[in-house]
VOLOZA-682174 format. One line per field, with one value per residue: residue in three letters; x, y, z of N, C-alpha, C in turn; residue number from 1. Coordinates in steps of 0.1 Angstrom, whole numbers, padded with zeros to 4 digits. Layout:
BEGIN
vexdo [ALA|...]
nX [X|...]
nY [Y|...]
nZ [Z|...]
caX [X|...]
caY [Y|...]
caZ [Z|...]
cX [X|...]
cY [Y|...]
cZ [Z|...]
marpa [NUM|...]
END
This chain:
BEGIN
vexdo [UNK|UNK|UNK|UNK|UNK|UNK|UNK|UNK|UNK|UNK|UNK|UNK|UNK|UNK|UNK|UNK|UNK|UNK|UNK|UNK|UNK|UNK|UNK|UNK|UNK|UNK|UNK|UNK|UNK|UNK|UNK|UNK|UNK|UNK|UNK|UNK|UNK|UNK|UNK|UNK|UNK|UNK|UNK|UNK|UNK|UNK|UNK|UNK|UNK|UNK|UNK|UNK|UNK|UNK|UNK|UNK|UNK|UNK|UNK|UNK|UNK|UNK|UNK|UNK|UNK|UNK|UNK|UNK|UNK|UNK|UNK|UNK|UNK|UNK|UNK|UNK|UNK|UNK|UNK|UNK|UNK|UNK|UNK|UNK|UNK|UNK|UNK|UNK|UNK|UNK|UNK|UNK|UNK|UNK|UNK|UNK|UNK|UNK|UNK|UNK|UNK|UNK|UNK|UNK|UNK|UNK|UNK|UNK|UNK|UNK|UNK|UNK|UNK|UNK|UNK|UNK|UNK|UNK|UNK|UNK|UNK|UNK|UNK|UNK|UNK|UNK|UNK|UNK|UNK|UNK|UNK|UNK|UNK|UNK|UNK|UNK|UNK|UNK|UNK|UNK|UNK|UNK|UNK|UNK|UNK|UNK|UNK|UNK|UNK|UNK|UNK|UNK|UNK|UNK|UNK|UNK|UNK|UNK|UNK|UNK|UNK|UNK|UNK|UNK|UNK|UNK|UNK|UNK|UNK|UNK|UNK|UNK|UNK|UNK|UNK|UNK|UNK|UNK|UNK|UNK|UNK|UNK|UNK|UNK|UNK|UNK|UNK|UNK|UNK|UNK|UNK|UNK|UNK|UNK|UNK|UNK|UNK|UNK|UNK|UNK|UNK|UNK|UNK|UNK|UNK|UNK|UNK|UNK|UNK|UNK|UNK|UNK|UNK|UNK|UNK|UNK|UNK|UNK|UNK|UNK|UNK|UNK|UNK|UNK|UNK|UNK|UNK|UNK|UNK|UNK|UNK|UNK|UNK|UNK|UNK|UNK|UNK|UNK|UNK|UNK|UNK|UNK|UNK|UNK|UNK|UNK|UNK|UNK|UNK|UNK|UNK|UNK|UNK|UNK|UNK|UNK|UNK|UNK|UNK|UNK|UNK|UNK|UNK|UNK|UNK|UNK|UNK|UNK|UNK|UNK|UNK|UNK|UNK|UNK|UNK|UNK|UNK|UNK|UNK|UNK|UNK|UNK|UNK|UNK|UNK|UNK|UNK|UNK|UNK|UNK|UNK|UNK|UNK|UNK|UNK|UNK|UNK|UNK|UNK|UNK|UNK|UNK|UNK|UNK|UNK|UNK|UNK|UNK|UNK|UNK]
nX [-2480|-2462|-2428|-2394|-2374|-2348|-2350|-2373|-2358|-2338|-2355|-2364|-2338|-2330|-2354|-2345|-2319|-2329|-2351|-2328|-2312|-2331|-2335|-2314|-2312|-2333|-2327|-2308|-2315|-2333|-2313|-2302|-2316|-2306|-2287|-2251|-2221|-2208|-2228|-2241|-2259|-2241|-2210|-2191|-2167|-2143|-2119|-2087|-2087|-2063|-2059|-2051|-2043|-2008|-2002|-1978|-1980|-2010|-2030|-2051|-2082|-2104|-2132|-2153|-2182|-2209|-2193|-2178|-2160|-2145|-2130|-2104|-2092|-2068|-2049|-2051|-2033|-2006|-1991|-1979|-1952|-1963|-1990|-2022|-2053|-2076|-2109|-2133|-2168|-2196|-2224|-2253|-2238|-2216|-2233|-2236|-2263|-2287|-2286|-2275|-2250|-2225|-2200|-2180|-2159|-2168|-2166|-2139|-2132|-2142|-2127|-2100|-2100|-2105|-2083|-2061|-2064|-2055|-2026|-2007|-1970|-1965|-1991|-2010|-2029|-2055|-2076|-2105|-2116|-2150|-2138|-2116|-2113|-2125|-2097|-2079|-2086|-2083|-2056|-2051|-2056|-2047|-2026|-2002|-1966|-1959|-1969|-1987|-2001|-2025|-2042|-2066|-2082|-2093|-2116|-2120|-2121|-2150|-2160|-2159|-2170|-2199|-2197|-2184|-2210|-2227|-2209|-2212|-2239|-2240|-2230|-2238|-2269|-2255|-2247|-2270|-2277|-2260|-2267|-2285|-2313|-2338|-2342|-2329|-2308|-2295|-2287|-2265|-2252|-2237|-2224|-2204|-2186|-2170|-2159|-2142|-2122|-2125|-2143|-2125|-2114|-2137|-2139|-2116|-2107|-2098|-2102|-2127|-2138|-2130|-2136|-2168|-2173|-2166|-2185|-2209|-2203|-2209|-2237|-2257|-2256|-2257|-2277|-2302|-2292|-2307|-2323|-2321|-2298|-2277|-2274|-2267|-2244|-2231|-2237|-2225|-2200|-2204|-2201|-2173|-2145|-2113|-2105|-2082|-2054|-2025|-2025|-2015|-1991|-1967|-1970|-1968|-1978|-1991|-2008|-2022|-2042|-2066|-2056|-2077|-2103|-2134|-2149|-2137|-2114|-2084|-2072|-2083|-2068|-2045|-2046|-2058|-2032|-2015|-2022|-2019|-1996|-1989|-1964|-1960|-1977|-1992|-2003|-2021|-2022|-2045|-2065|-2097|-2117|-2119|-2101|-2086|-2102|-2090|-2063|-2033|-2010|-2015|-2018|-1995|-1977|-1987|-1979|-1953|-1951|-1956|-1942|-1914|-1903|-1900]
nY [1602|1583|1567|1557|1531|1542|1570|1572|1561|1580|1601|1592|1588|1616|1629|1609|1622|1646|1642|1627|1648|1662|1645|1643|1665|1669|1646|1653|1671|1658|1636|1651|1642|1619|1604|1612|1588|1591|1584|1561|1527|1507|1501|1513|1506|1479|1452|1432|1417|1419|1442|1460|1479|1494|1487|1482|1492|1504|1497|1516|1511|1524|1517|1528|1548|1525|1499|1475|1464|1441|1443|1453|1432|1417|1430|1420|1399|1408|1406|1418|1429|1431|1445|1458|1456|1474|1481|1508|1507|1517|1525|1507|1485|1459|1438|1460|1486|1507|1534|1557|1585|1585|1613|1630|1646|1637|1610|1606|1616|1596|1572|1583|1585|1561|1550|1566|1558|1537|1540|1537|1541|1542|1547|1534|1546|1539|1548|1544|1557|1572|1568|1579|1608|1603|1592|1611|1631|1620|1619|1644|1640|1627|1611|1598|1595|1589|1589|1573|1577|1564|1566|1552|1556|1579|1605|1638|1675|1696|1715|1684|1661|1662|1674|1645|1625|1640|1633|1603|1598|1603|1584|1561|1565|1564|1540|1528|1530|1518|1489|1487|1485|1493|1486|1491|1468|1456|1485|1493|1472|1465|1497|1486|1479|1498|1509|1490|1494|1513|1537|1538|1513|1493|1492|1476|1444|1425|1437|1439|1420|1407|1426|1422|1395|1395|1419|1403|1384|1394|1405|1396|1413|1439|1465|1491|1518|1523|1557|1565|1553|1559|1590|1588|1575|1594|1623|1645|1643|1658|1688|1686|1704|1699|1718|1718|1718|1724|1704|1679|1681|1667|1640|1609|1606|1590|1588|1562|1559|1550|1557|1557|1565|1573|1580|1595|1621|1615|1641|1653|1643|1647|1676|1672|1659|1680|1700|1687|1687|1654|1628|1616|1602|1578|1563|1538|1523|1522|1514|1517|1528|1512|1493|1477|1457|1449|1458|1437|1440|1467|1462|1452|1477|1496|1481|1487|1513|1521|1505|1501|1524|1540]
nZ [0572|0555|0565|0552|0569|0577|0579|0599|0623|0622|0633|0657|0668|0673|0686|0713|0718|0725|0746|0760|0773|0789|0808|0819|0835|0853|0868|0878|0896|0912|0919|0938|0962|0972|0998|1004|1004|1029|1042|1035|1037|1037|1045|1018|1009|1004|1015|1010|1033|1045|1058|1080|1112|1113|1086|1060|1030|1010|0988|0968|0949|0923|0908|0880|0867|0867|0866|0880|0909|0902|0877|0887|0894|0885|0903|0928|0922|0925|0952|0971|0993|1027|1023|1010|0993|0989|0979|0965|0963|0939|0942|0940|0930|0930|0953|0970|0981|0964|0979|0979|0968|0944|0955|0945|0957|0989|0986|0985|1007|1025|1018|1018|1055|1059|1055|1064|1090|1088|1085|1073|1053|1027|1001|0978|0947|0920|0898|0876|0850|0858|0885|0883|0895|0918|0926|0924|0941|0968|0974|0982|1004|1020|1044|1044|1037|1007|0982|0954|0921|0895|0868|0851|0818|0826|0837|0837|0847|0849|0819|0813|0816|0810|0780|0777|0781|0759|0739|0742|0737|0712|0700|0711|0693|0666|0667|0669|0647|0630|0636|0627|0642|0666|0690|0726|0738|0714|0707|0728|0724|0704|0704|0722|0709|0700|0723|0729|0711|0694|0667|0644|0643|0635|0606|0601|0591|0610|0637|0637|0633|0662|0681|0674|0682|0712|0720|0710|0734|0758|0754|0770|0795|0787|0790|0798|0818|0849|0856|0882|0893|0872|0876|0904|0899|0884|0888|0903|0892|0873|0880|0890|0899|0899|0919|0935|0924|0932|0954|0950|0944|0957|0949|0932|0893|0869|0838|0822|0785|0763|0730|0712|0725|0726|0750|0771|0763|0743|0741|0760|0783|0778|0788|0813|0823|0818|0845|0866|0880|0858|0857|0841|0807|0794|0760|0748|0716|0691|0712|0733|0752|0770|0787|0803|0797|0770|0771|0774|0791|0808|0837|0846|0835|0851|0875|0878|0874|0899|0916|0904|0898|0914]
caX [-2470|-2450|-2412|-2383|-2369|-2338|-2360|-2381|-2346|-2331|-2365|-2359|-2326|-2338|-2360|-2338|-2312|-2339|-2351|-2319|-2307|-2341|-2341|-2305|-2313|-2345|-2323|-2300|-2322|-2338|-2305|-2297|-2321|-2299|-2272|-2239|-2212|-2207|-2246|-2245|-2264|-2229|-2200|-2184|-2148|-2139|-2101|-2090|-2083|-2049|-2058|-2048|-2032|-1998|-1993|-1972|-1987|-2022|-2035|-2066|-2089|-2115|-2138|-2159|-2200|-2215|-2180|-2171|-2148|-2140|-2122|-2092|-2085|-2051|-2042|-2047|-2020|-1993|-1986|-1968|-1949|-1967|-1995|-2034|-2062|-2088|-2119|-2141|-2179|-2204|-2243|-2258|-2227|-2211|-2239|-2241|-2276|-2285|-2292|-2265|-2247|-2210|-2201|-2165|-2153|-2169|-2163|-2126|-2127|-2145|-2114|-2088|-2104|-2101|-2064|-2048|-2069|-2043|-2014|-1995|-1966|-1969|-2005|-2012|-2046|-2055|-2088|-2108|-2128|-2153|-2132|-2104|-2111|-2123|-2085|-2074|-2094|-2084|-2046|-2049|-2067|-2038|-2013|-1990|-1953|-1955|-1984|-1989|-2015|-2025|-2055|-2067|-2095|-2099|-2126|-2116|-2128|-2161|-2174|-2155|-2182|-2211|-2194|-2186|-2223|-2232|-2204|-2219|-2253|-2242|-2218|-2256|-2271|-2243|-2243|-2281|-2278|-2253|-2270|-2300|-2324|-2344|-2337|-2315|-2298|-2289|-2273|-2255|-2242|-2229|-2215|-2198|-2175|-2162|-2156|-2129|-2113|-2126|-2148|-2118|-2110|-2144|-2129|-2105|-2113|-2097|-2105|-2140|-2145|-2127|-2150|-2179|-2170|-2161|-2196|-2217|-2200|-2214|-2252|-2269|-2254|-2265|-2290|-2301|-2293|-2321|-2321|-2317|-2283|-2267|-2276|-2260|-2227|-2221|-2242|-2205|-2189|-2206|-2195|-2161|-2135|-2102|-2097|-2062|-2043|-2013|-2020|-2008|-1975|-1957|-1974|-1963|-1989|-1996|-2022|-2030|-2054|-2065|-2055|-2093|-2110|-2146|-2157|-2131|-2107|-2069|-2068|-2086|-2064|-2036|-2050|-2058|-2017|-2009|-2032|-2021|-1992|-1985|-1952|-1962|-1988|-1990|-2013|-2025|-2025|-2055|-2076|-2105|-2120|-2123|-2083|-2085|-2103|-2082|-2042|-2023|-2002|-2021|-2018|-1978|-1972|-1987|-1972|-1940|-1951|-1956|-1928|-1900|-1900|-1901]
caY [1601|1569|1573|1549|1529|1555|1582|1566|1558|1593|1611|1584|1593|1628|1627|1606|1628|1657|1634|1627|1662|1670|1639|1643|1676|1658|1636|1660|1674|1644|1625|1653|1640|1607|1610|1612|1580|1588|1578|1547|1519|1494|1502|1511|1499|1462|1451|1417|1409|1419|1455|1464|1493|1497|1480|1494|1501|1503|1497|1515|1509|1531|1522|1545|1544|1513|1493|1466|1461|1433|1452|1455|1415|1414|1434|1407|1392|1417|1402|1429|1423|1438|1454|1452|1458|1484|1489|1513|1506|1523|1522|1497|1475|1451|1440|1476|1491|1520|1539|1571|1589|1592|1625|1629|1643|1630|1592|1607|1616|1584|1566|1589|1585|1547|1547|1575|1551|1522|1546|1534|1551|1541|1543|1536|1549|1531|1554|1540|1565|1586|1569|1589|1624|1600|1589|1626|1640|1613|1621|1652|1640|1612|1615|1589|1603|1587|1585|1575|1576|1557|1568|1547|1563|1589|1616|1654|1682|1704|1707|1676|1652|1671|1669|1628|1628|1642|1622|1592|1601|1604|1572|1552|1566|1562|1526|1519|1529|1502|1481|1485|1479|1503|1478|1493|1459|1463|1494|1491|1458|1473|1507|1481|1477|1512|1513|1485|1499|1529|1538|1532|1496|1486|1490|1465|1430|1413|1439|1441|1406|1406|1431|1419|1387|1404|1424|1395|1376|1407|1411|1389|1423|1451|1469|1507|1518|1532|1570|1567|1550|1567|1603|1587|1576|1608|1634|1649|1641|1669|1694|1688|1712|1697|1733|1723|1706|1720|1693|1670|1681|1657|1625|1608|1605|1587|1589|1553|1560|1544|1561|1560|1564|1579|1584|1606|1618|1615|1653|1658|1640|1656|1688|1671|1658|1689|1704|1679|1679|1639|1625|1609|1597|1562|1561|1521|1528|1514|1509|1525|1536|1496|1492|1468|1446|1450|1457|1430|1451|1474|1464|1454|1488|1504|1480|1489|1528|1522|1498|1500|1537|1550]
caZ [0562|0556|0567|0554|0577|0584|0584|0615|0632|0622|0638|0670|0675|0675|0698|0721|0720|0733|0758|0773|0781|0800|0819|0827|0845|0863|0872|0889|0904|0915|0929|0957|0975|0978|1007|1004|1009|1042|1051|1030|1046|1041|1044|1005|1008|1005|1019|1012|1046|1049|1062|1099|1116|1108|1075|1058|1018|1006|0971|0967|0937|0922|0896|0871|0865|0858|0868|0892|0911|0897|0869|0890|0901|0881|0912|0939|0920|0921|0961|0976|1006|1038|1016|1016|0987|0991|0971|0964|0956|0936|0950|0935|0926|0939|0966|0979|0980|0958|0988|0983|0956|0942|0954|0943|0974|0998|0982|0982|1022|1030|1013|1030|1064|1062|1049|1072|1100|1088|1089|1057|1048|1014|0996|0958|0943|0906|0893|0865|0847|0872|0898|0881|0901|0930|0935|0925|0956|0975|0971|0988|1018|1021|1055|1037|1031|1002|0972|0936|0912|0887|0865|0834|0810|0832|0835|0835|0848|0841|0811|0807|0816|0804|0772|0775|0779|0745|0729|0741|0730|0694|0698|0706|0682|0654|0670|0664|0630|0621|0641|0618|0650|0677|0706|0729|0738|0702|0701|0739|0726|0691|0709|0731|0699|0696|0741|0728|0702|0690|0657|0632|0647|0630|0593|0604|0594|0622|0652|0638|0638|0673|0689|0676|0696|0724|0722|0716|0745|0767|0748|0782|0805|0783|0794|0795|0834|0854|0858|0897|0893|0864|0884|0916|0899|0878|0889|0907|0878|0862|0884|0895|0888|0904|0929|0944|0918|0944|0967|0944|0942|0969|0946|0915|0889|0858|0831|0806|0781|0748|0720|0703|0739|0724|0760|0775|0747|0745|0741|0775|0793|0780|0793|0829|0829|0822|0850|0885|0867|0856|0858|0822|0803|0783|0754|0740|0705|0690|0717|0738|0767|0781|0784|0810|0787|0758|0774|0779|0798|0814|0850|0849|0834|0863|0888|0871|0878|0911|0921|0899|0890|0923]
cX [-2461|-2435|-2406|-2377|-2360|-2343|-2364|-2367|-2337|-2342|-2363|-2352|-2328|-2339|-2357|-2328|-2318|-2341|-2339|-2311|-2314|-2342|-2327|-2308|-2325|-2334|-2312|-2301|-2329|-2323|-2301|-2305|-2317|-2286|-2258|-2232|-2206|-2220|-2250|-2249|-2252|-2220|-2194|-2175|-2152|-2120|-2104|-2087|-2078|-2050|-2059|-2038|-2019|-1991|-1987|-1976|-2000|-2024|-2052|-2074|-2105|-2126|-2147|-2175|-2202|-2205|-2181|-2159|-2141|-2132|-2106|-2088|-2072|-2046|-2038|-2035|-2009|-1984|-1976|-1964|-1955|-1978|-2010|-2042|-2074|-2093|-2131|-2158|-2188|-2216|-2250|-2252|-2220|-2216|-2242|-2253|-2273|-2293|-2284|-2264|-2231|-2211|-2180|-2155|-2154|-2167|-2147|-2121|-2133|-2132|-2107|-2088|-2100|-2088|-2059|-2055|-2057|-2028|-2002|-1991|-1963|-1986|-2002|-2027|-2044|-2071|-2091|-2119|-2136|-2140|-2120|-2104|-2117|-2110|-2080|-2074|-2090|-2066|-2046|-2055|-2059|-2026|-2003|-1978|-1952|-1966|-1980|-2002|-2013|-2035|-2055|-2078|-2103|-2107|-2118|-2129|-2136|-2155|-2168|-2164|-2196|-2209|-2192|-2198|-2231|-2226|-2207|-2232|-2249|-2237|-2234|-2259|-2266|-2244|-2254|-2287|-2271|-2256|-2285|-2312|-2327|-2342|-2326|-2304|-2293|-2276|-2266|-2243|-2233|-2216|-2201|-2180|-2166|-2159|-2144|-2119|-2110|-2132|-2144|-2116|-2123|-2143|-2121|-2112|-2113|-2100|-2122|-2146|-2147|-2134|-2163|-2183|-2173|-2178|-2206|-2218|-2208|-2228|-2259|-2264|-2257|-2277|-2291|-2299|-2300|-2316|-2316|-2301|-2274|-2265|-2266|-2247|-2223|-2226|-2233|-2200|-2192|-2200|-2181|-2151|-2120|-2095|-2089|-2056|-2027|-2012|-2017|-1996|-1971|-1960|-1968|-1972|-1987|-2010|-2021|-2041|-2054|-2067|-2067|-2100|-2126|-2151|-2150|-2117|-2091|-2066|-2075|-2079|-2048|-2034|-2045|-2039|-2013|-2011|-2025|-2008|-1989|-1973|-1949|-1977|-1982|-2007|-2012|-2031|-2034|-2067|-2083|-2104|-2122|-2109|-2081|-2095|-2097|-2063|-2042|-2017|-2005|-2018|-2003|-1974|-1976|-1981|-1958|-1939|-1948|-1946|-1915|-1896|-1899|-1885]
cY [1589|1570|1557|1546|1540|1566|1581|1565|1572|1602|1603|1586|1611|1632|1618|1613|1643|1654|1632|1640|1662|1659|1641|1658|1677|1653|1644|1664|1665|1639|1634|1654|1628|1611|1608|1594|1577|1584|1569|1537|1506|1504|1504|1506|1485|1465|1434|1409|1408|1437|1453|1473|1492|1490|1493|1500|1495|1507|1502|1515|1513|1525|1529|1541|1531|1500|1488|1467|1452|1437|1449|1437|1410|1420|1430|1402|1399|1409|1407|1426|1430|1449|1450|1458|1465|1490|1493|1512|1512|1519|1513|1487|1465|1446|1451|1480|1507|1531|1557|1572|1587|1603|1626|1632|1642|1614|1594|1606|1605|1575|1572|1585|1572|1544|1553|1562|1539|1530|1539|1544|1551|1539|1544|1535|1542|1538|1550|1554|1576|1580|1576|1601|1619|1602|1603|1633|1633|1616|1633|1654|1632|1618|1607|1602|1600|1582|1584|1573|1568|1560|1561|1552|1574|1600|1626|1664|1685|1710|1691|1661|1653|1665|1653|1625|1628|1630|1609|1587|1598|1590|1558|1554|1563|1547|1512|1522|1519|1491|1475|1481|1491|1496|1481|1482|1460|1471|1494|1482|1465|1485|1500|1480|1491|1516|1508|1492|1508|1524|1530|1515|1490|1481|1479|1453|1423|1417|1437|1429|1404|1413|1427|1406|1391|1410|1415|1387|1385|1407|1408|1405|1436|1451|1486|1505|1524|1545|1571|1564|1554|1582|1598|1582|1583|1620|1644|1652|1656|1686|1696|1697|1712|1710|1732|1713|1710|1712|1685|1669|1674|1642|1619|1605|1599|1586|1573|1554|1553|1556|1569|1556|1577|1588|1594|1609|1622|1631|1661|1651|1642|1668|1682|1665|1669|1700|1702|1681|1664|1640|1624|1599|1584|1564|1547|1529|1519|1509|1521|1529|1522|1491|1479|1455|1444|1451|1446|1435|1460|1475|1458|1465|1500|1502|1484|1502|1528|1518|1501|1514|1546|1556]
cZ [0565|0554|0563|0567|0592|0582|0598|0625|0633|0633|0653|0677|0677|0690|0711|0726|0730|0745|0769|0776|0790|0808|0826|0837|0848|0871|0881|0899|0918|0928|0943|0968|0975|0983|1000|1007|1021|1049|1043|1041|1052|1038|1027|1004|1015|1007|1015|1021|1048|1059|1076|1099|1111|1097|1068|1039|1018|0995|0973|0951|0935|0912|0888|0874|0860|0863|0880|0900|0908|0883|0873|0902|0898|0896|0925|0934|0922|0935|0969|0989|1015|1035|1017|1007|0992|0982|0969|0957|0950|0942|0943|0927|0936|0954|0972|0971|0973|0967|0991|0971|0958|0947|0953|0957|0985|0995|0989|0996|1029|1027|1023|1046|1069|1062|1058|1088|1102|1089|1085|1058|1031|1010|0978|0953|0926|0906|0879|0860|0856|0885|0895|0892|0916|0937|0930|0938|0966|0982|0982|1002|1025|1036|1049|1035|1022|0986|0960|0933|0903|0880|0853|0830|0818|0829|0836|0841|0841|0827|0807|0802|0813|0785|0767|0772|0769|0736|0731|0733|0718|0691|0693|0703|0667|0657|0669|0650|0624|0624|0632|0628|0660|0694|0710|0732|0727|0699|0717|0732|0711|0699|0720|0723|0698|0711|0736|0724|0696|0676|0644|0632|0636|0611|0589|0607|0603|0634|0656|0641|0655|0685|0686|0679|0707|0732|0722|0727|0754|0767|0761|0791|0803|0786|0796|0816|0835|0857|0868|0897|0887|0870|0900|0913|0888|0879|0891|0899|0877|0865|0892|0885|0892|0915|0935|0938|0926|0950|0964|0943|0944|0954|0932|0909|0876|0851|0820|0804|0769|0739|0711|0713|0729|0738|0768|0764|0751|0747|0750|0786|0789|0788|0809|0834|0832|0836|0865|0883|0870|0857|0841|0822|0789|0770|0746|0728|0698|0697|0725|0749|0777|0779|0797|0807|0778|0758|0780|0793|0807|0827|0854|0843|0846|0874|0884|0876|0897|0921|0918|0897|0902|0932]
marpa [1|2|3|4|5|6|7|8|9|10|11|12|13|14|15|16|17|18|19|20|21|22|23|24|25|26|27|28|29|30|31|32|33|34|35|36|37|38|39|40|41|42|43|44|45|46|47|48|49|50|51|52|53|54|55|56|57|58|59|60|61|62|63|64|65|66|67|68|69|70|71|72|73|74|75|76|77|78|79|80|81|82|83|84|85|86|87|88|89|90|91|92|93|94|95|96|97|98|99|100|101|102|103|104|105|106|107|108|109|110|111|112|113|114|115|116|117|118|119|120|121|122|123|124|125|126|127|128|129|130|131|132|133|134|135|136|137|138|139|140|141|142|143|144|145|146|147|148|149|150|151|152|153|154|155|156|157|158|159|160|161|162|163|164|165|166|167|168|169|170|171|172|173|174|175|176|177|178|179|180|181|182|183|184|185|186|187|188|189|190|191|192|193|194|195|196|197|198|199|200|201|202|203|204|205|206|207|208|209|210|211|212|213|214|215|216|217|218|219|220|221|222|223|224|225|226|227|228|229|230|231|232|233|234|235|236|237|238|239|240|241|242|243|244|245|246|247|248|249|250|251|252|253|254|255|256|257|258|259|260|261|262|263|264|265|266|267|268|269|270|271|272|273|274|275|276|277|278|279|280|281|282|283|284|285|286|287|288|289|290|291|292|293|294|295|296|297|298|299|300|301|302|303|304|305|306|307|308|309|310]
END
């Protein structure tokens, strides 16, 4: 039978959508037989060569699946007096071998382990996304007298990321239909448009233009990730369920999110303030779940949190 275009792309998406459930639970299966973050072949944590015993704060910096650390470089600038950058790698990022897994809290007590080692009495955690419930976990493992948080586009507990998951799915699909093409560089680089800003932004002549900038500047780095590496930085995810939001108490916490975040949603990270509890939550009106591309602002409203509000 001869199918219309969007027929063939409707029956595609389908059957991609089927496909990726069953490989994601392969794939789960699959990654625990890669070790943990404490039996990584390198070292995960980067310092910028200010770290030694008795300094006295540490900035540590998380970021999510897929994510650099290069993400968080406004924060070399901040130049804190007597203070020292520390960040956290994913397995197959930033030069590190994909030879382990995320595991939320073991990433969290590898972190800890190195920090109470420097014997800061100030620490400040900054979690992007999965590394959101990294620096959560990490918090309660902290000997510091004195901790903040920081989470931007943060994950959420179970089913939280199960669910992200789906809504991704539909987002690439939804994103290789306007794309009018079956090539996933295609629809990655399209969906790239709605990480910025969110769905409605595209309506909008000038953000639509502005993201689809933005997204073609990117099209050479899209790419689908291999099964091994998306299983080793969110397999965790799937199961974390935050069990001692008490030990939070002592810390101060903030939530910034974008407003039209597709990937984790403004009304799940309401929930997770209300949960650790937050101090307060900021929401960027207009923008997504890629806020540290898109805020201005973003990383002096945190140093603001951290410095000035304390």
């Amino acid at each position: 039978m001869n199918r219309s275009p969007s027929e063939r792309r409707s029956r595609y998406f389908n059957l991609s959508l089927r496909g990726l459930a069953a490989l994601l639970w392969l794939g789960l299966a699959g990654c625990s037989f890669l070790p943990g973050p404490d039996r990584a072949g390198e070292f995960p944590l980067l310092q910028d060569g200010n770290a030694r015993p008795g300094v006295g704060k540490v900035i540590v910096t998380v970021p999510g699946a897929f994510a650099s650390v290069g993400i968080f470089a406004p924060v070399l600038g901040w130049q804190e007096d007597d203070s020292t950058v520390v960040a956290y790698r994913f397995p197959g990022m930033d030069g590190l071998a994909l030879d382990h897994r995320v595991d939320i809290e073991g990433s969290a007590q590898v972190i800890a382990d190195y920090v109470n080692d420097l014997g800061a009495s100030e620490v400040y955690l900054i979690g992007y996304s999965t590394g959101g419930p990294i620096a959560i976990e990490t918090v309660s493992r902290l000997d510091a007298p004195e901790v903040a948080l920081a989470l931007i586009s943060t994950a959420g507990p179970a089913p939280d990321a199960a669910l992200s998951s789906l809504r991704s799915g539909v987002e690439v699909a939804k994103a290789m239909l306007r794309s009018g093409s079956l090539r996933p560089q295609d629809a990655w680089t399209e969906n790239y448009r709605t990480l910025l800003y969110g769905e409605a932004a595209l309506s909008d002549p000038e953000r639509a233009r502005d993201s689809a900038s933005r997204a073609e500047a990117q099209r050479q780095n899209m790419s689908t990730p291999s099964l091994r590496r998306t299983m080793a930085h969110t397999s965790s995810l799937m199961f974390w369920t935050l069990s001692r939001p008490g030990a939070l108490a002592d810390a101060r916490i903030a939530l910034f999110h974008g407003a039209e975040d597709t990937v984790f949603t403004p009304n799940g990270a309401r929930r997770l303030a209300r949960r650790l509890p937050a101090d307060r939550i900021t929401f960027y009106q207009g923008q997504g779940h890629l806020l540290f591309e898109t805020s201005g602002r973003l990383f002096d409203d945190i140093h603001h949190f951290f410095f000035s509000e304390s």
